[in-house]
Structures are given as structure tokens and as C-alpha cells.
DONURO-824018 format. One record per atom (N, C-alpha, C): residue number from 1; x, y, z. Coordinates in nm, 4 decimals. Layout:
# residues N
{nuza->NUM; xx->X; yy->Y; zz->Z}
...
END
This chain:
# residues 79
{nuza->1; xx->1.7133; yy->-0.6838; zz->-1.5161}
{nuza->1; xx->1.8421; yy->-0.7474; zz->-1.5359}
{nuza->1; xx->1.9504; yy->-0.6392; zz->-1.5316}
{nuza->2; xx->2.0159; yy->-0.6460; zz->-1.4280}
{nuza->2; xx->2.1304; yy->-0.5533; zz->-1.4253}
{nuza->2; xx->2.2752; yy->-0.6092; zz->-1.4452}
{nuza->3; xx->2.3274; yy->-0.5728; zz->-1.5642}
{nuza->3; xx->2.4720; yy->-0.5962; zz->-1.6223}
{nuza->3; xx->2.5594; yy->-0.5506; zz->-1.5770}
{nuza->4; xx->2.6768; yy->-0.5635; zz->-1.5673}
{nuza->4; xx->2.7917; yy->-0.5955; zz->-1.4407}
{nuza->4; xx->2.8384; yy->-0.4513; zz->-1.5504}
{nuza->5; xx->2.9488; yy->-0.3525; zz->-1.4879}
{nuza->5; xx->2.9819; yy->-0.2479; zz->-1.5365}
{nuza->5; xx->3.0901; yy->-0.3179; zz->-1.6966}
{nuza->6; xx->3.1318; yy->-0.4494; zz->-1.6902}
{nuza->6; xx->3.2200; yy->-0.4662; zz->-1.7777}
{nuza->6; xx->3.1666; yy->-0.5303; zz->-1.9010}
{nuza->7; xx->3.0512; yy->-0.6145; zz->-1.8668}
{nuza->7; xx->2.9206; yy->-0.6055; zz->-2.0224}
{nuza->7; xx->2.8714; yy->-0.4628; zz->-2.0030}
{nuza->8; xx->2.8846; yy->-0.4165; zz->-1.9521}
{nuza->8; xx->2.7838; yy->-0.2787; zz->-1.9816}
{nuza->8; xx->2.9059; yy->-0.1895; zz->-2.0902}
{nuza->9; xx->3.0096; yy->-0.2455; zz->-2.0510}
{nuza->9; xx->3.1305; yy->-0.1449; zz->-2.1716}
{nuza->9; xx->3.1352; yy->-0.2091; zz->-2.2664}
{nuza->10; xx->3.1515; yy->-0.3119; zz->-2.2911}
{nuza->10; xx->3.1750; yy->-0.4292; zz->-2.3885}
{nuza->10; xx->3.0227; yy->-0.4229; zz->-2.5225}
{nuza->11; xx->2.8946; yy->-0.3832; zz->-2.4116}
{nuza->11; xx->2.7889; yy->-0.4195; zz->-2.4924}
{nuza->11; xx->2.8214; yy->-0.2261; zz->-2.6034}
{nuza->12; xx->2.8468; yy->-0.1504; zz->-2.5253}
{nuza->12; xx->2.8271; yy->-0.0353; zz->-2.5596}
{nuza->12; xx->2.9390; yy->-0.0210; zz->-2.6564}
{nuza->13; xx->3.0529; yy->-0.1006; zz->-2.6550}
{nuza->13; xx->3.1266; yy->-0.1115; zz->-2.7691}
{nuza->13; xx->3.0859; yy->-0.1638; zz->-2.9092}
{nuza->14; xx->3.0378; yy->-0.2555; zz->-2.8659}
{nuza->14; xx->2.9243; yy->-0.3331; zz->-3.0009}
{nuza->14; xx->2.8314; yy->-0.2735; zz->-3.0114}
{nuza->15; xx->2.7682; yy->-0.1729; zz->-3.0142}
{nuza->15; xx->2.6723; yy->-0.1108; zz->-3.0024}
{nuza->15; xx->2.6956; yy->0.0312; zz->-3.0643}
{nuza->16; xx->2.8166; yy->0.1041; zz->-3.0431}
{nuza->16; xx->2.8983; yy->0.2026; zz->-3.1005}
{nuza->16; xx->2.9426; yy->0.1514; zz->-3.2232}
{nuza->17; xx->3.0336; yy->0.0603; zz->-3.2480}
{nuza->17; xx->3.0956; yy->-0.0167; zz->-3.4006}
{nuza->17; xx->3.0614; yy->-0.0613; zz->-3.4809}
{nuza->18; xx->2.9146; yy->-0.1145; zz->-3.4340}
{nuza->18; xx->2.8272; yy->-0.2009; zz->-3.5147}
{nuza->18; xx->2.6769; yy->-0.1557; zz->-3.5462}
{nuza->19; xx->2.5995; yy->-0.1357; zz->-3.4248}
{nuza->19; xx->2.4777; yy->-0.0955; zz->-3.4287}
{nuza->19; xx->2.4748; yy->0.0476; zz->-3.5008}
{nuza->20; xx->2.5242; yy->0.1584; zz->-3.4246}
{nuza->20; xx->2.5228; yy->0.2621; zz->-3.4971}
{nuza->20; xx->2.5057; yy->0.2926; zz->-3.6533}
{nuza->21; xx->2.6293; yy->0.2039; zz->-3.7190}
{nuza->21; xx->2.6165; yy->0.2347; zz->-3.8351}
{nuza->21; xx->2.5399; yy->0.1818; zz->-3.8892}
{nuza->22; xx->2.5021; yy->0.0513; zz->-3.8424}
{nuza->22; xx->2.3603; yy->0.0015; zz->-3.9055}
{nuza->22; xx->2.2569; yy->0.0759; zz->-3.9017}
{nuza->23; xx->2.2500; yy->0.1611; zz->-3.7758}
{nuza->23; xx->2.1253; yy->0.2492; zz->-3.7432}
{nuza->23; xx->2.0887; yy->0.3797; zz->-3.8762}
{nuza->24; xx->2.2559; yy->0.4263; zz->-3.8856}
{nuza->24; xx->2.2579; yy->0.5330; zz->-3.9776}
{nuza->24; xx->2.2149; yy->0.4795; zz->-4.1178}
{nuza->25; xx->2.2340; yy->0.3560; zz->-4.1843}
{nuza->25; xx->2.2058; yy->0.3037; zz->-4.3050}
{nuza->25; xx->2.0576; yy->0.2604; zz->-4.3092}
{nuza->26; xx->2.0018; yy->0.2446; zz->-4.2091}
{nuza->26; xx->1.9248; yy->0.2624; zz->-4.2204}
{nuza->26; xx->1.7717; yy->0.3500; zz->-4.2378}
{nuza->27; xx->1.8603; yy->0.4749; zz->-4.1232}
{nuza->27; xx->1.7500; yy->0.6124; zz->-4.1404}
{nuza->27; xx->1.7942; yy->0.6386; zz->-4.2970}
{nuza->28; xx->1.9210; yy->0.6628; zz->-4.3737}
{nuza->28; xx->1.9253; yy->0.7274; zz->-4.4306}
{nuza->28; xx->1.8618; yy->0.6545; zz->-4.5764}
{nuza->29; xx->1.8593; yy->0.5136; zz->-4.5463}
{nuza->29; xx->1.7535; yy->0.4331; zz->-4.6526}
{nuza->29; xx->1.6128; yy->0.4430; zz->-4.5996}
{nuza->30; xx->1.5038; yy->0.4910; zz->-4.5088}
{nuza->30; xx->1.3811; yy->0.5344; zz->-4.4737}
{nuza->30; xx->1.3796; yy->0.6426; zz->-4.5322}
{nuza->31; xx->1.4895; yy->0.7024; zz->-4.4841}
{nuza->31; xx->1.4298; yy->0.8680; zz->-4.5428}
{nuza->31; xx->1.4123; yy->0.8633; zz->-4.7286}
{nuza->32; xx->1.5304; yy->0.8028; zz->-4.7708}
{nuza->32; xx->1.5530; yy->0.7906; zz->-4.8989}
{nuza->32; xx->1.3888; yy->0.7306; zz->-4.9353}
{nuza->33; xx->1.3165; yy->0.6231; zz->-4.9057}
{nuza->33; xx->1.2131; yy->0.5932; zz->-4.9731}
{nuza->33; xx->1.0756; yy->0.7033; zz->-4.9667}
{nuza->34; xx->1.0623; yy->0.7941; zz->-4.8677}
{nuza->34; xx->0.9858; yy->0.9053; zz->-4.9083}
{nuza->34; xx->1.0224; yy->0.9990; zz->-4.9786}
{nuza->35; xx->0.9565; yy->1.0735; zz->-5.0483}
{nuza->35; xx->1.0135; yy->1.1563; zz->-5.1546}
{nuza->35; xx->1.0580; yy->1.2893; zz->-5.0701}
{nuza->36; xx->1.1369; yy->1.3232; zz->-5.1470}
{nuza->36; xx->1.2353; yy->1.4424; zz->-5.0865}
{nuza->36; xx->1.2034; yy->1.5680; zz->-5.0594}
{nuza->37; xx->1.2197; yy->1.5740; zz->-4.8754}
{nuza->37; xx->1.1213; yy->1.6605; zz->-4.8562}
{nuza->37; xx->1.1740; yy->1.7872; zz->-4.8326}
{nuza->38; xx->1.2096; yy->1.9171; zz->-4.8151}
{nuza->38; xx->1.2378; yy->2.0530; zz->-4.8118}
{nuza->38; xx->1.3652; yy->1.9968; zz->-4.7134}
{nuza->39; xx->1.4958; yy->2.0919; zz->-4.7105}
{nuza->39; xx->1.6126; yy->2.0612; zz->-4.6954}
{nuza->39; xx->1.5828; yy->2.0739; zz->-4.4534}
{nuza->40; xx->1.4846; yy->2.1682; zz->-4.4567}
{nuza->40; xx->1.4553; yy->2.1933; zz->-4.2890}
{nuza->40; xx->1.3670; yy->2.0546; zz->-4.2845}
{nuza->41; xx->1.3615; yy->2.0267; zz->-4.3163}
{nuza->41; xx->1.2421; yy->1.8736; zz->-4.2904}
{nuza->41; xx->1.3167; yy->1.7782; zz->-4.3175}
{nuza->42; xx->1.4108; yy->1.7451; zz->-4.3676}
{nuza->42; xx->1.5101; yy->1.6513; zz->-4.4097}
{nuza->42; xx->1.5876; yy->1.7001; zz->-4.2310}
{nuza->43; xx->1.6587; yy->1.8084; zz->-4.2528}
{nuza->43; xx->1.7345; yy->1.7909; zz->-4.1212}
{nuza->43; xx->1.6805; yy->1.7658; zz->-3.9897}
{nuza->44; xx->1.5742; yy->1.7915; zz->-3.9925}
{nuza->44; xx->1.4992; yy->1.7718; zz->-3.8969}
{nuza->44; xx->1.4722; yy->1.6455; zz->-3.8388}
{nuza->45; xx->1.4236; yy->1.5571; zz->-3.9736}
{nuza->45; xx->1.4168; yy->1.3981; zz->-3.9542}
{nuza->45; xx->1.5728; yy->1.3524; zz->-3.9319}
{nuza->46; xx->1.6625; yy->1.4061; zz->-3.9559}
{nuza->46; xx->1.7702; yy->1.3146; zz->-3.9444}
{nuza->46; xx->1.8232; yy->1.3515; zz->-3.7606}
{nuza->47; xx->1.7631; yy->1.4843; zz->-3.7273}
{nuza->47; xx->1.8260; yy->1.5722; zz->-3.6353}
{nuza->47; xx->1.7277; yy->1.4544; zz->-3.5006}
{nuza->48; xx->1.6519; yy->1.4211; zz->-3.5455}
{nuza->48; xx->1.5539; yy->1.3556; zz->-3.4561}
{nuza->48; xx->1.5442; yy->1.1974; zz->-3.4614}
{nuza->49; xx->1.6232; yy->1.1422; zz->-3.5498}
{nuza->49; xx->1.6293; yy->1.0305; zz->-3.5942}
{nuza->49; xx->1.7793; yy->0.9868; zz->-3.5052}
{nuza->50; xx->1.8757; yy->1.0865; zz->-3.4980}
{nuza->50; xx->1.9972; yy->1.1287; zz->-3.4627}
{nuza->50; xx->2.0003; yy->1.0682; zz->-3.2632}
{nuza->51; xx->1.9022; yy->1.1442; zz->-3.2076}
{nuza->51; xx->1.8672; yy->1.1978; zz->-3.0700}
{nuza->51; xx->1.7870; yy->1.0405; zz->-3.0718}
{nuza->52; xx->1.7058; yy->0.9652; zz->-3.1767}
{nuza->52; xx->1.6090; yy->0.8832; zz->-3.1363}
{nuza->52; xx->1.7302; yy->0.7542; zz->-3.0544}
{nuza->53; xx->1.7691; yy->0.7786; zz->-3.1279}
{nuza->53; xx->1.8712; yy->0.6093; zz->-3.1085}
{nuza->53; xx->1.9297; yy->0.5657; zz->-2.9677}
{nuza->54; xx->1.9530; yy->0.6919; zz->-2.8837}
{nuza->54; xx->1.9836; yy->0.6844; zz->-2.7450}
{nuza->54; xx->1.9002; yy->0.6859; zz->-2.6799}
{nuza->55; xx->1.7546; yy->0.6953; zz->-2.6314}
{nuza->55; xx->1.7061; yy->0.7046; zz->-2.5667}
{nuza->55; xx->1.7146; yy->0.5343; zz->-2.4924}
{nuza->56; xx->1.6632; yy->0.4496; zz->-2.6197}
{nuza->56; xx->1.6765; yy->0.2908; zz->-2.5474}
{nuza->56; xx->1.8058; yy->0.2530; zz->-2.5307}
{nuza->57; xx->1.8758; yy->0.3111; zz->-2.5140}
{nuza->57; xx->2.0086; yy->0.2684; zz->-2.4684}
{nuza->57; xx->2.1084; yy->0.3509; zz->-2.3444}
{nuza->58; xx->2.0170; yy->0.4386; zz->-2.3204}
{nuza->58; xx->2.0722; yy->0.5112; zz->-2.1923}
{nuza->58; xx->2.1659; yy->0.4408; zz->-2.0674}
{nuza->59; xx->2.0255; yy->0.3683; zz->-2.0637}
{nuza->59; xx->2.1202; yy->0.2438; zz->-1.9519}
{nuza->59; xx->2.2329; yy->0.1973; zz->-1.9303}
{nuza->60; xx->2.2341; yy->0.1704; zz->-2.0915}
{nuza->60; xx->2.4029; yy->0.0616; zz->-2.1344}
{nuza->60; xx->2.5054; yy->0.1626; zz->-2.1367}
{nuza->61; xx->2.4779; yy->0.2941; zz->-2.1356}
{nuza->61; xx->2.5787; yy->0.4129; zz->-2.1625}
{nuza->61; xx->2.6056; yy->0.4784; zz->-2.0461}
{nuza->62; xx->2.4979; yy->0.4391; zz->-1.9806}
{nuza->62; xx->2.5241; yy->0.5673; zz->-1.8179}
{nuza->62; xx->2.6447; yy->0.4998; zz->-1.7158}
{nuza->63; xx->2.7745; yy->0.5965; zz->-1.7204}
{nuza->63; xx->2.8595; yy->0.5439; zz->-1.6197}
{nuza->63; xx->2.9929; yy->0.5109; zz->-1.6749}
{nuza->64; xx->2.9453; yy->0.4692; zz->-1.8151}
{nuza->64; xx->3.0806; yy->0.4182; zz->-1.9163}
{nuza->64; xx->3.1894; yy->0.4700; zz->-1.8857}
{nuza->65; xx->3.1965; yy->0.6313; zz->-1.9153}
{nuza->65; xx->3.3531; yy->0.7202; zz->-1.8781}
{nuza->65; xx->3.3602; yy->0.6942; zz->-1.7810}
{nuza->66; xx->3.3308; yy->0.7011; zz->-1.6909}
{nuza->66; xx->3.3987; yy->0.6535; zz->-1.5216}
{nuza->66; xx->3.4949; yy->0.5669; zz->-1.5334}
{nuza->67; xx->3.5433; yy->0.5311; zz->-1.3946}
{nuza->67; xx->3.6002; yy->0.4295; zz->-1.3372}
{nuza->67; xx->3.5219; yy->0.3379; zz->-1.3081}
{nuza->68; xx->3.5938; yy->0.2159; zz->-1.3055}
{nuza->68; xx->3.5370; yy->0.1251; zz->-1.2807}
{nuza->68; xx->3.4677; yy->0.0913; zz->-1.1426}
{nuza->69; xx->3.3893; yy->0.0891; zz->-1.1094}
{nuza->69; xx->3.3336; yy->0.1119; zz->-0.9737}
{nuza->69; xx->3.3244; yy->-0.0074; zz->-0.8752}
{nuza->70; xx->3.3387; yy->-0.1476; zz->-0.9560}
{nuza->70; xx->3.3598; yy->-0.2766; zz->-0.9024}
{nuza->70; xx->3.4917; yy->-0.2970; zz->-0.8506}
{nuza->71; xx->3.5804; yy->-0.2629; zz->-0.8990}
{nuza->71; xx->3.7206; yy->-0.2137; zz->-0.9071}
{nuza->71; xx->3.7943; yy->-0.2094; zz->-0.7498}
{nuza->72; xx->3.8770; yy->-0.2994; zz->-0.7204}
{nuza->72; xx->3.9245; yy->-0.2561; zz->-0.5659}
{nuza->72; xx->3.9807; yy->-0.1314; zz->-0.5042}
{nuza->73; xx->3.9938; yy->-0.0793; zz->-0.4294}
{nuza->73; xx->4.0567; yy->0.0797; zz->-0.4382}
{nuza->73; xx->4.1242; yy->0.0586; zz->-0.3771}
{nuza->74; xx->4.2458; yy->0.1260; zz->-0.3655}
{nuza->74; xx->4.3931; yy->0.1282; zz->-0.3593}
{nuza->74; xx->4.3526; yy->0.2137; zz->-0.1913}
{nuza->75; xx->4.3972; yy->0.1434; zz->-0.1156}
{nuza->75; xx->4.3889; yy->0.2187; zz->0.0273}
{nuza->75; xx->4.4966; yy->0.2965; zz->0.0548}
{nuza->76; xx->4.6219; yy->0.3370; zz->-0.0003}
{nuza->76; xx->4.6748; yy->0.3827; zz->0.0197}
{nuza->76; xx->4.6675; yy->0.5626; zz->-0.0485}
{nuza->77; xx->4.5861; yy->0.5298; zz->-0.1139}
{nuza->77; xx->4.5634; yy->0.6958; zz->-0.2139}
{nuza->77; xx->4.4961; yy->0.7921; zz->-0.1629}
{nuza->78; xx->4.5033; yy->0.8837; zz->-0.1374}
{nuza->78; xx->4.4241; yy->0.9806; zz->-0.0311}
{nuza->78; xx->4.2938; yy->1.0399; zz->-0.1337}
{nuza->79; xx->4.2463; yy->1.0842; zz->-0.0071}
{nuza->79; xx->4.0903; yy->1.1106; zz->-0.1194}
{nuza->79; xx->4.0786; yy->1.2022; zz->-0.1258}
END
């Protein structure tokens, strides 16, 4: 299923505003229920917990900063 570049911004907005911080309340309530582990093992899990969250979402993110690529182009603008 391939999403048109303007759900692909839209989803990645909801996904930035919303998901994220859910994501963060949540590692930081996992980590909280194991007992507290040495301050390099703590950063570590968070440092990797951090990096985990994008991987399934690459997709929805790749392209975002660009221009819009559906977008008509102005024939008059030199290239």
C-alpha cells in the first residue's frame, strides 16, 4: 500500500505529536518496572529504545523535507 506524499506528511504529523510521546511514556514506564539498573545500562536501554522507534516507520518519514513531488512544476523556472 503506497500513500500519496500528503498522508505520508499528515500520518508523520500524528505520529510526531502523538505517537512519540506515547512511545516515550511508555519506555520510560518499562524501564521503570525493572529494577534500576547501572546508570550505562539505563542509557543504553533508552539510547536503543530511542533508535528502536524509527525503524517501522522509515517509510512514512522518507521524503517528508522535500518538495512535494506530485506537485505541478512551474515551467517557467530554470533548472
Amino acid at each position: 500500500m503506497a500513500l500519496s506524499y500528503k498522508n505520508r506528511r499528515r500520518l508523520s504529523l500524528l505520529i510526531l505529536v502523538l505517537g512519540l510521546p506515547a512511545y516515550i511514556v511508555l519506555a520510560v514506564t518499562l524501564v521503570n518496572q525493572i529494577e534500576r539498573p547501572t546508570i550505562w545500562v539505563e542509557l543504553l536501554i533508552y539510547v536503543g529504545l530511542g533508535v528502536l522507534w524509527a525503524f517501522p516507520l522509515k517509510a512514512v518519514f522518507k521524503g517528508i523535507g522535500q518538495a512535494n513531488p506530485d506537485a505541478p512544476q512551474d515551467q517557467d523556472e530554470p533548472r
